[in-house]
Every structure is written in structure tokens, then in C-alpha cells.
N, C-alpha and C positions, 0 to 999 in steps of 0.2 A: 284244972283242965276239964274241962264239959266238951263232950265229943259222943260223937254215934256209933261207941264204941264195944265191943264187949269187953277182954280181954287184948293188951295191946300186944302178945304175944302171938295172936291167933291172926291177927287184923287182917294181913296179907292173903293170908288164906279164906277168911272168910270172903273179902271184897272180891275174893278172883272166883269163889263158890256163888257168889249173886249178880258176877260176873256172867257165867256160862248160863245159869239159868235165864238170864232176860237175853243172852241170843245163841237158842239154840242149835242156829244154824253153826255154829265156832265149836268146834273140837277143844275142851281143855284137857290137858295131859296133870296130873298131879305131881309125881315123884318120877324126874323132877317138873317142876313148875312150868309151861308153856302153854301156849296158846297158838291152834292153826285152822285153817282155812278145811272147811272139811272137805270140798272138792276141789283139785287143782289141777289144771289142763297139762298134759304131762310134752305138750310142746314149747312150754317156757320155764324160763328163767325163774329158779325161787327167791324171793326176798323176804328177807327178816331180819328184824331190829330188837332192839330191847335196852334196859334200864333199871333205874331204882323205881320200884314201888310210890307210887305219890304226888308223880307228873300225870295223873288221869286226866285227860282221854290219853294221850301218849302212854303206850305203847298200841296197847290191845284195841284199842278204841280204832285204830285203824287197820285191824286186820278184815280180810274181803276183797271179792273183784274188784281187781283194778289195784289195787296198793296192796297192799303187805301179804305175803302169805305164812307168816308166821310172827310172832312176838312171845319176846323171855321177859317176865316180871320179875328184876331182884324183891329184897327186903326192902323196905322204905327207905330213899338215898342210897340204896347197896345195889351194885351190881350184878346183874345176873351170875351164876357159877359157870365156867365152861362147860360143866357137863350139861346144862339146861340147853347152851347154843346147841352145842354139837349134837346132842339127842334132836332137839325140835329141827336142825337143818337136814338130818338122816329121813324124820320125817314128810318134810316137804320137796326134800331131792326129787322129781321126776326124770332125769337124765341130763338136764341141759347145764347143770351146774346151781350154786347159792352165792347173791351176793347180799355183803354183811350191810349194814346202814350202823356206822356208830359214831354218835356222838362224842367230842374229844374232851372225856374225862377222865383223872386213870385208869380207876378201877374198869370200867367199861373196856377201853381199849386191851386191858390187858387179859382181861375174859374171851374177847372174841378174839388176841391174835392168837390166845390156846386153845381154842376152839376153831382157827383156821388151820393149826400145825396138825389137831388130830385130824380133822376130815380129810386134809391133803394125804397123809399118812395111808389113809384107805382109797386115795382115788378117785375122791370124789370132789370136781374142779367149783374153787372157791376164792372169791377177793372179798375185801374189807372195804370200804369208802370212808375215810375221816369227813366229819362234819364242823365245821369249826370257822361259826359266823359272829361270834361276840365280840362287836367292836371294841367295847368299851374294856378291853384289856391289850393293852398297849404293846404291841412287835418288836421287840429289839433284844440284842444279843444277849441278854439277861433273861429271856424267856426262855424255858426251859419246856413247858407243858405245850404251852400254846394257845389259844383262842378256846374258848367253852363253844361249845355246840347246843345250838339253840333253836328258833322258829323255823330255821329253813330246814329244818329235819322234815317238817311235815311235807312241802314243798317237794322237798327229793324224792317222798316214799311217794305222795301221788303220780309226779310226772313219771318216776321210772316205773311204777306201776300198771300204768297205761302201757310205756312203751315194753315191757315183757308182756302184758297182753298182746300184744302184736307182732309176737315172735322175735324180739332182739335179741341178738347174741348177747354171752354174758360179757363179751370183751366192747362190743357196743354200748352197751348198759354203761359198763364204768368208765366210758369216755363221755356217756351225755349228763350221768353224776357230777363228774369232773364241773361240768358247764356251768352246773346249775349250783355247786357250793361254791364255783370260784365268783357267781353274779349273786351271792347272796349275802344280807347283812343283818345282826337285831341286836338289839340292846334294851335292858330292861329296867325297871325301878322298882322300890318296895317303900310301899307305906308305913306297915308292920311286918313283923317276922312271923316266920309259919312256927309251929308248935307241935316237933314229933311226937308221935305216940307213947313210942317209950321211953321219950324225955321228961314229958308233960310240962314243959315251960319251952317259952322262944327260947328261937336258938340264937338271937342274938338281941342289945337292946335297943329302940327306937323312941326315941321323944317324942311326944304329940306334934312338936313342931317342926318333926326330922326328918327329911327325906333320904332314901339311899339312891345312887344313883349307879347301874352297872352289877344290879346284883347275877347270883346263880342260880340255876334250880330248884340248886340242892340248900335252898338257905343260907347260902353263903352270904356274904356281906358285900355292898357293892365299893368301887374305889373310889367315891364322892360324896361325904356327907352336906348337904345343906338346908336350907330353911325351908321348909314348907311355903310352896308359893302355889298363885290356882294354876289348873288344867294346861291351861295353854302356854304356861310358861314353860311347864316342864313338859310340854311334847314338842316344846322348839330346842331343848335340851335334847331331850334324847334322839329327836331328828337331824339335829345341825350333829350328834356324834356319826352318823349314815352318810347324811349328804358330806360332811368334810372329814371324810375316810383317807379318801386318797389312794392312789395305783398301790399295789403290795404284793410281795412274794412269799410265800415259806415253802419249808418244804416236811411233807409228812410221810408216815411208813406205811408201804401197802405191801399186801402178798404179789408177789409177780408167778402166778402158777405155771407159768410155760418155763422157767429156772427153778420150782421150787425152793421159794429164799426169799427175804426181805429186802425190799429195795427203797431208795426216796424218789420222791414224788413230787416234782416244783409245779406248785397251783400259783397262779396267779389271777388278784384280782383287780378291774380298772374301773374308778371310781362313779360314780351313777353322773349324769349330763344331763343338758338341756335335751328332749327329744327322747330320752328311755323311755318306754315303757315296763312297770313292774305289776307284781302281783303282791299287793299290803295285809299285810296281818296285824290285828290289834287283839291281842292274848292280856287275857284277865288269869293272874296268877293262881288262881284259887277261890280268892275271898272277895273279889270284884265285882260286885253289880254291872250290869250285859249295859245298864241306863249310863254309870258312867264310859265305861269302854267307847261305848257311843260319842260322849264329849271327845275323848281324846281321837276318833275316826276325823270326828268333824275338822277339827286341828289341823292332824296330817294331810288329809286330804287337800286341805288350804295351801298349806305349806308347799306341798307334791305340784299343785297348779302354779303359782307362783314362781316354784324354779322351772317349769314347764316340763316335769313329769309326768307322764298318763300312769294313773292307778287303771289297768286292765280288768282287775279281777280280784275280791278283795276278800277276807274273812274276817268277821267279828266275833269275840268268844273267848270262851277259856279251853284253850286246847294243848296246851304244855304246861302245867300248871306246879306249883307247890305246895301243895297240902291248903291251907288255909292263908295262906300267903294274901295281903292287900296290897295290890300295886298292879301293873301291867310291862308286859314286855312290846317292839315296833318290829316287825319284821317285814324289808323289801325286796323283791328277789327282782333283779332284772330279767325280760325274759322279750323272745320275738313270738312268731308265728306259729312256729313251732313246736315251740315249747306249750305256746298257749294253746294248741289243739291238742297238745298229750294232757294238759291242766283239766281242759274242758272234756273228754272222755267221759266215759258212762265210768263212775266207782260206786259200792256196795258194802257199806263197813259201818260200824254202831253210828260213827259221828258223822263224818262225809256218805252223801248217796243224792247224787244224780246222773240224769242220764240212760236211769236204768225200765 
């Protein structure tokens, strides 16, 4: 393993130490570990997210005006610790309440719903949003977890980001959430396997001629091995898993703070048509050349015309990323006029900033 490494015990720490130095406009907190907004208008809503260590830019990469007013860095693939949420949410509380952003992996969900039980404990009014846009993991009564949460994370912190800038309730908030995970979709591939630090070898194996198809994050392994074929093959792969989604319901656990207690949640989502307009992301896992990502836009983009989808608003990049991971993920959020005016907003944060 050859890496930009010191010590892989340290890594975390040091990456979030050269973190705060290049913006020193972000508050980082040490023990425990978070990251906040060092001014925050004390007429809205807090938001904050967090995760394993190793999706950079995701977390912190989107804390600032307009999105996120806090993010919890776990360990690489690890989850934040409850007491990182709950600490960094006491911090960012201005009065109107904290909603959570978590993506639907265990350890995550199970950090922030202990970290929802303590703040409610003190008073302090707080919901959760599950994220969980991973098509390429199949819905049926044998699912247990659920869908991985994926690109549309970013999507969620910008748009509610905006709209808490503009004074939303926090019970508003989690209904225009709602909207925007239930019109959300991505599915991913890997070329190679990423290579943790304190593993020092992939974490899984791939053949020169092997594509994964459906992987995760966190290095998981996707649920379709096949042959290596070019570009445009496999963005009609991983597009036709979007475009032939299909209508779907589940149902997930959120805080209901006006009963204190856990309640479910039927989201539903209806399949993208002729005539959507969405907002496309073409996420490079890590180890992705920006020149290829570009082939695979060009693709989708093809594709999105042809079934007569408008791409609105698009991002190219590696913006949820896994360590050194080759491959890329597709992610399309359907959205109207509305949404697209909270999208388009002035934001302020390492990675996103216009507007401003």
C-alpha cells in the first residue's frame, strides 16, 4: 500500500487537522470529533449529517450557508459515535430545533437514533430523515436493512439547506425531505476496490476484466458481476436500473417529537416519465479521472434526451466518494420549480459555492 499516509491510526485525525486549517472559516471541535458552521442565524432550523471517514467531500465538505450546519466524521467506514451527534447538535441548536440527514446504513442510523433519544431527553426538538436511494438493491419481504443511501444525500442537504435559510419550520423541513428522497435515485459501479488504511489491501477482489455492478460506499461488493465492457455500455446499465425502477413503497423509522417515540413512515416513490425534469449527478468514487466522468455525463445525458427527460441542473465530480475506489456512481433526483429555486440558492461550503 503506497498512500499519503502517516501513521493509519492517526489518519482520521490528521485529514480533519488539514481539514480546518484550509477553511478557517469552520469551527472544528476535537473530543469528540465534529465539524460546524461558525456562524448560524439563530432564526432557523439546524442541519446536520455525518458518516464514516472516507466519503470526502461528503460530510464536512458541505458544511456553510445554505446546507449543512454541522457534520460528524466517524472512523473510516465507522459511524459517527452518538456522543459526536449529540454534542455537535447542542452546538448548532439556535432554538428552532435539529434535523438529522442519515443515510440508511446500520451503524449510522443507529448512532443518530441514540443521539435523537438523548437530545429529546433535554428538550431539545429533533427528527431524523432516512436516505435510501440505492436501487440496485432489490425491495422485497426478505429485506431487512433496506436501500443504501447514496447521491441524493447531497441533493437533500442542499435543497433543505436553502429552505432553513428561509425560515422553515422544522416540521416543514421534514415534509420537503420527504419529497425530495421519495423523487430520488443512484446506483453505482466499481472498477477496483478501494484499499483501507488499516487494512492495507482491497477489500474485495476484482479482475482486470470485472466490473461490479450496485456497489456501496463503504466498499462493499456490488450484486452483479460482469465483463468489462466500454463506457457507454455500462451507463445504459446502470441508467435502465433508474429509468426501470418502478412505483415503490417502504416504510422507515423516524422520531415523531410531538409523541416522543418512534413511529413508521410510508415514503413512496413513482417512477421517473416522459416529461420529468431532474437534477443528474455523475460521482467519481475516489480514484476517477473528472476526463472520464465526462464520457459517462455525455452517455446519460443521451440517454435522459431520448426517454425525454430534462437534466435541469447537473453536477460532475467526486462528491461521495470511497477512499480510492475506480468506478462511478448515477444519481437523478426528480424535481419541479421549486425545488429548483431552493437548488439554485446562494450556498457557501468547501465544495458547492454559488450565488454568494
Amino acid at each position: 500500500m503506497k498512500k499519503l499516509i502517516n501513521d493509519p491510526n492517526q489518519f482520521v485525525d490528521e485529514s480533519v487537522e488539514g481539514f480546518a486549517l484550509a477553511n478557517p472559516h469552520l469551527d472544528v471541535h476535537e473530543t469528540p470529533r465534529f465539524i460546524t458552521r461558525r456562524e448560524i442565524e439563530n432564526n432557523k432550523v439546524a442541519l446536520v449529517s455525518g458518516g464514516g471517514s472516507g466519503h470526502e467531500p461528503l460530510h464536512a465538505g458541505y458544511v456553510g450557508h445554505g446546507m449543512l450546519d454541522g457534520a460528524c466524521p466517524g472512523e473510516v467506514f465507522s459511524a459517527p459515535t452518538p456522543d459526536q451527534i449529540y454534542e455537535c447538535a447542542k452546538v448548532v441548536h439556535k432554538g428552532e430545533g435539529v434535523l438529522f440527514f442519515v443515510k440508511n446504513y446500520t451503524g449510522d442510523v443507529l448512532s443518530f437514533e441514540t443521539a435523537v433519544e438523548l437530545l429529546h431527553a433535554e428538550g431539545i426538538p429533533v427528527v431524523n430523515v432516512l436516505i435510501d436511494d440505492d436501487v440496485s438493491q432489490e425491495l422485497n419481504s426478505h429485506s431487512v436493512v433496506g436501500r443504501r443511501g447514496m447521491g441524493t444525500t447531497i441533493v437533500v442537504e442542499k435543497i433543505l439547506g436553502a429552505a432553513a435559510q428561509k425560515g422553515q419550520s422544522l416540521d416543514q423541513l421534514v415534509d420537503l425531505a420527504h419529497r425530495v428522497v421519495c423523487n430520488g435515485w443512484s446506483v453505482g459501479l466499481a472498477l477496483t476496490s478501494c484499499t483501507v488504511p488499516h487494512k492495507g489491501s482491497p477489500t474485495f477482489d476484482l479482475g482486470d476484466d470485472q466490473v461490479e455492478i450496485g456497489i456501496g460506499i463503504h466498499g462493499e461488493r456490488g450484486q452483479t458481476d460482469l465483463a468489462y465492457k466500454p463506457a457507454d455500455e455500462l451507463v445504459e446499465l446502470l441508467a435502465d436500473k433508474i429509468f426501470n425502477g418502478g412505483d415503490y413503497s417502504r416504510h422507515v423509522r423516524e422520531w415523531n417529537r410531538n409523541v416522543g417515540a418512534w413511529v413508521e413512515v410510508e415514503l413512496k416513490n413513482k417512477s421517473l416519465k416522459q416529461g420529468d425534469r431532474v437534477i443528474a449527478i455523475v460521482n467519481g468514487m475516489g480514484g476517477t479521472p473528472l476526463s472520464e466522468l465526462y464520457v459517462v455525463y455525455r452517455k446519460l445525458a443521451q440517454l435522459c434526451a431520448e426517454k425525454g427527460i430534462t437534466i435541469e441542473r447537473n453536477l460532475v465530480g467526486s462528491f461521495i466518494t470511497s477512499l480510492d475506489m475506480q468506478g462511478c456512481s448515477i444519481t437523478m433526483v426528480r424535481i419541479n420549480d421549486s425545488l429548483l429555486e431552493l437548488w439554485d440558492a446562494p450556498v457557501s461550503t468547501a465544495v458547492l459555492r454559488w450565488g454568494m
